[in-house]
N, C-alpha and C positions, 0 to 999 in steps of 0.2 A: 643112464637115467632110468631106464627101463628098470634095472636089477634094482633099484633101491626101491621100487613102487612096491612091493609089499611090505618092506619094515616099515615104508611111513605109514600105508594103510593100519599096519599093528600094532606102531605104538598111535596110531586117531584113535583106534577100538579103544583102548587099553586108557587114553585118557579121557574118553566119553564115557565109560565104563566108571571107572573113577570122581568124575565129574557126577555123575548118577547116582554111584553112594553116600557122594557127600550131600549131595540137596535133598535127597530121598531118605535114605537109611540111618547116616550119621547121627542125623537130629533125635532121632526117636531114640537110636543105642543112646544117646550122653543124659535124654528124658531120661531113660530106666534106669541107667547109670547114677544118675545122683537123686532124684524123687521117688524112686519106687522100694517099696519096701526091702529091707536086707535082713531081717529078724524071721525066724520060722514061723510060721502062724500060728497064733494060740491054739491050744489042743490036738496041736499034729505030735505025731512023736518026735522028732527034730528038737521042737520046742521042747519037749517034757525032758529029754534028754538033757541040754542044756541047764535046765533047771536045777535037775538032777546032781550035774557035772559041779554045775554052780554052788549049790548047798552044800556038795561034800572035799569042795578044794582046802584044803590045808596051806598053810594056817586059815582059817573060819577069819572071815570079814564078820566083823562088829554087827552090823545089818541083818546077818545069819544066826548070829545067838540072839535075837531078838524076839519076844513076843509079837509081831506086828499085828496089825488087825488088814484084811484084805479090803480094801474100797473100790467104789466105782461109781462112775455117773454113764450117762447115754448123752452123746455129744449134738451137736444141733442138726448133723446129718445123719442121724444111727448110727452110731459107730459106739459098739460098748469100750468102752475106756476102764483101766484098772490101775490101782494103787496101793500103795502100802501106808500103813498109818501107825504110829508111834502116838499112844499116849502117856506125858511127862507125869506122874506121880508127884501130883505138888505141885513142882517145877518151882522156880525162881523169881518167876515173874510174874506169880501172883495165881492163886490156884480158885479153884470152884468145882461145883460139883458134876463129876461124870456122868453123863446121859446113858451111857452105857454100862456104871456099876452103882447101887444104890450104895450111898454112906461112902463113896469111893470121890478123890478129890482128883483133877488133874489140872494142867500149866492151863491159866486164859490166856496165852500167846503160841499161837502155831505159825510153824515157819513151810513156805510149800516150795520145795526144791527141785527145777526145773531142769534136766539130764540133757547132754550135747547129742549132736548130731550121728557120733556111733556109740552112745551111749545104751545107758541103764538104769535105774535107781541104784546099782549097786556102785555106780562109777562114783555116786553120791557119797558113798559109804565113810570116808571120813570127813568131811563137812559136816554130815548129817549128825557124826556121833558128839563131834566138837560142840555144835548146836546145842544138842539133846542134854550133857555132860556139863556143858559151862555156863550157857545159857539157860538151862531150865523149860525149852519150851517142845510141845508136839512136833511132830514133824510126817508129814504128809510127802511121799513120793511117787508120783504119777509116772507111770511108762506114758510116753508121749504116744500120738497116735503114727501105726505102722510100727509099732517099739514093740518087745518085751510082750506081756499081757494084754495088750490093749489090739484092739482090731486096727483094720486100716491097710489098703493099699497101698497108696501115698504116703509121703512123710511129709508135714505141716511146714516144717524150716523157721518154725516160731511165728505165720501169721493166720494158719487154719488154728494153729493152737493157744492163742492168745484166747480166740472164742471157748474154747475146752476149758479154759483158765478160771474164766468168767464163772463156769458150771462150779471146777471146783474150789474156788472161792463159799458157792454156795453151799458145797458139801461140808466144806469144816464150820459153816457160821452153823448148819443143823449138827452134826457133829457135837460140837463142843460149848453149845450156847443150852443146856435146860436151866440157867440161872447165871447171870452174873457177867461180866465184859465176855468181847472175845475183840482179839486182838490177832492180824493175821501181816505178815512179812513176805513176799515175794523174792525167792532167789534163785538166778540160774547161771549157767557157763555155756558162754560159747553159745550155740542152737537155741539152748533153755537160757541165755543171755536175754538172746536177742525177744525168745516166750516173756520175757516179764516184762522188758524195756516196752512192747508191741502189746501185754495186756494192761499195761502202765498209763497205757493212751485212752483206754476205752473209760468208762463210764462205772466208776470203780464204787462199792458202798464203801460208807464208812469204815468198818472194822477192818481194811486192808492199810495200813499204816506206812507203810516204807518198802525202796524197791533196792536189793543189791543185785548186783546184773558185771558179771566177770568175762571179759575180752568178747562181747557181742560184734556183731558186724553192722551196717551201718545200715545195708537193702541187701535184699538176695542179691539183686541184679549186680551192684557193685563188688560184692564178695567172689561171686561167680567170673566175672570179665576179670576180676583179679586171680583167678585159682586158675583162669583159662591160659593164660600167660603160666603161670607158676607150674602148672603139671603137664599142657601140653605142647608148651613151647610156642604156641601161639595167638593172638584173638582175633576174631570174626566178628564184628556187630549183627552182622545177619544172620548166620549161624546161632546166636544167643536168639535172639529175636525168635528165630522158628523154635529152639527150644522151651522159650520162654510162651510161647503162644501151644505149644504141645501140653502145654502146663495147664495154660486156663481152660484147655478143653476137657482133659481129664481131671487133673489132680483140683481144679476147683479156682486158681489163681494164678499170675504170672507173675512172672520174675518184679516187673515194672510193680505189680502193689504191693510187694510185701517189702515194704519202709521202712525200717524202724527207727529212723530218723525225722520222720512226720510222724511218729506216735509218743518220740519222748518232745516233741515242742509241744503236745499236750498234757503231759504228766504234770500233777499238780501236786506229788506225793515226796517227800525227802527221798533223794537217789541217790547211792552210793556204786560207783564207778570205781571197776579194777579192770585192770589192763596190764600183761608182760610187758617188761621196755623192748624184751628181743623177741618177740613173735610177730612171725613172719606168715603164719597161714592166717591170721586175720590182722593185719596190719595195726599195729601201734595206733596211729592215726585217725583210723577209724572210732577206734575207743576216745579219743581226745575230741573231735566232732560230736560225738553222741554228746560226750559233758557239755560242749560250748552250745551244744542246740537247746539243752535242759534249762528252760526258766527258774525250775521250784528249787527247794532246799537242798544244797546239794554238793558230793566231796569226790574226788579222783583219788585214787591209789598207783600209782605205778609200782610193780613188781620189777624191779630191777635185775637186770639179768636171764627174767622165766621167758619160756617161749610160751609156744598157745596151751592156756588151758593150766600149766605148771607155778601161777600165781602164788596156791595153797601148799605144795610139796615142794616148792622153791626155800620157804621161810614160813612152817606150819603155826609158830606162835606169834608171827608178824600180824599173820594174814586175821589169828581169830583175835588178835588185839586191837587191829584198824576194826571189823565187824562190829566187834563189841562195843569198840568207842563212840561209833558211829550209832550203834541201836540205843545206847542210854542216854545218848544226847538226847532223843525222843520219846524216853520214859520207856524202853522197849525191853 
């Protein structure tokens, strides 16, 4: 008995030890791990790099031979935020005159297109040009916050930036209104899904018209207790708990509020709903809930076949012929 008294002692150390990183140290690694920013910070070289690398990959994204115009707003905690803007020459859907060229006409429908979770504006890069190309309308691309140009520690998860949304909403209605309608569309995937579904709820003006929103999740919290299973092979309610509470003390919010299924049983705005039939990192499911919870005017797509996020490179003339049929139902 004797001789075993120190392996037990070593493996006690060894699982108090263990037992200690998990209640102490684990919470905080999977906090930084999935909320804290993963983009270089603006104006480090890191970042200029990337830019760089970005601008001159071959074959050149659509996005890249573009005139863009650079925007920005100041978010409701300081956080400068950046964008790119696209204005449609004419456009399709009905044109007036640009604030920013005298005797120069551009589209009175802008479409503001929300980037996922390891995204870009550039990830946007073909929606964007489809939009711009068949549609006829501006198009507005925001780095979320913690993204690309825009500041931020934190990454938003679509409910800090629902508020950001809010701001640029305001920016295109000054933007593109010196005379005449403006007309403005909400679209996101995945992250930037769940950004319109969650800015869809708030307290919207008039000129924001209709919300498309592709394979969204339903709550962080629920997306996460399902990714926790799916990537770590296991789930903990408490463990999420203290993560999600690591959260409201920094990042501004916890797992628990950011809904986005109490934000579309407020949308009051025609919603249109895409969802992969085979994806698996944001569960089918979840997309069909969003629609059953939506009151207002409103359509489901199922992408048959696409996993997450591959809806639009699934079936590219599918995908801008549901949008489209969907936007002229509403004179859009």
């Amino acid at each position: 008995m004797t001789g075993w008294a120190p392996a037990v002692i070593a493996a006690a150390v060894v699982l108090l030890l263990a037992a200690g990183f998990w209640f102490r140290f684990l919470p905080d690694y999977l906090f930084g791990f999935t909320i804290k920013r993963k983009a270089p910070i603006p104006g480090s070289p890191a970042h200029e790099r990337l830019e760089i690398e970005a601008a001159r990959a071959e074959p050149r994204l659509w996005i890249d031979t573009m005139p863009y115009e650079k925007a920005g707003i100041m978010s409701h905690d300081g956080l400068a935020l950046e964008g790119w803007f696209l204005a449609c020459p004419g456009g399709k859907s009905g044109k007036q005159q640009d604030a920013a060229g005298i005797g120069s006409f551009i589209s009175d429908t802008t479409m503001i297109l929300a980037h996922g979770y390891s995204g870009h504006p550039r990830q946007l890069n073909g929606i964007a040009q489809g939009v711009y190309e068949h549609l006829g309308y501006n198009i507005l691309l925001p780095s979320a916050r913690g993204y690309g140009d825009s500041q931020g520690e934190y990454i938003g998860f679509g409910w800090l930036d629902r508020l950001d949304y809010l701001r640029w909403i305001d920016w295109v209605k000054k933007r593109t209104a010196p005379s005449g309608p403006v007309n403005i569309v909400l679209y996101g995937i995945s992250m930037g899904g769940a950004t319109v579904l969650a800015t869809g709820g708030e307290n919207l003006p008039p000129e924001v018209k209709a919300i498309i929103s592709d394979c969204s999740f339903t709550s962080l919290y629920e997306e996460l207790w399902h990714l926790m299973k799916r990537r770590c092979g296991f789930r903990n309610k408490g463990l999420l708990k203290r993560i999600s509470g690591i959260s409201k003390r920094r990042a501004g919010y916890s797992f628990e509020d950011a809904s986005v299924l109490n934000q579309v049983k407020k949308i009051t705005l025609p919603a249109f709903f895409i969802h992969g039939g085979a994806d698996t990192f944001v569960p089918f499911e979840m997309g069909r809930a969003l629609y059953e919870a939506c009151s207002a005017p409103k359509e489901f797509y199922t992408a048959q076949g696409a996993g997450h996020g591959e809806a639009c490179g699934s079936n590219p003339e599918e995908y801008r012929r549901r949008i489209t049929q969907f936007l002229r139902k509403y004179n859009l």
